[in-house]
Structures are given as C-alpha cells and as structure tokens.
Residue, then its C-alpha position, 0 to 999 in steps of 0.5 A: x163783922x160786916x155791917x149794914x150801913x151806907x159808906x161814902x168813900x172818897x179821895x181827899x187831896x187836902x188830906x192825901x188820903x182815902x176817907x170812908x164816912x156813915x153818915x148815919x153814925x155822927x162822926x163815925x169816919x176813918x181813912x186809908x192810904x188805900x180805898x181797902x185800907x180805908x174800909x177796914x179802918x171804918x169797919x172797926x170804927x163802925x164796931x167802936x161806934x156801936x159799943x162805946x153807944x152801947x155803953x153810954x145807954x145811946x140809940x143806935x141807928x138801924x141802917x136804913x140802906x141807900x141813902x145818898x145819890x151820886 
C-alpha cells in the first residue's frame, strides 16, 4: 500500500544507517541499510502505525502533503 504522507529521509552517522521519518505520525520511523530499505521499512511502519490508531479509537492524521523545506 502506498501512502500519502511526507518522509524525511536521511543519513545517520551516528547510527550508520538510513532513516526515513513522518513527521505526522508521532514517533513513526524506521531505518535500512539502504535509502530503499529504509522506505520499505517505513511503509510498513506507516501500516502498523494506522492499525494499532485504529485500534485504540485514535485520530489519524490526513496527510496534508508537503510540509518540510530543505
């Protein structure tokens, strides 16, 4: 499932890894070895995200689109 929702992608020397974050989905990130990895991974955190909000009765964000500059 492809979703709407902006994704920040960056890499982290700290962590030696790729990490795609939404920022309008509190706390929903996940990483990859690779740029893909790291967007497949977040996909399905996006998915997990929506059903476990779902689940517990809470809003979920419309994606509103662009929201950070670089």
């Amino acid at each position: 499932m492809s979703h709407k929702y902006e994704i920040i992608l960056f890499w982290s020397y700290e962590d030696n890894v790729f990490i795609a974050e939404v920022p309008e989905l509190p706390g929903c990130m996940a990483d990859g070895l690779t740029y893909e990895e790291a967007i497949k991974n977040v996909e399905l955190v996006i998915q997990e995200w929506i059903e476990t909000a779902k689940e517990l009765g809470k809003l979920i964000p419309e994606p509103r689109g662009r929201l950070q500059f670089a």
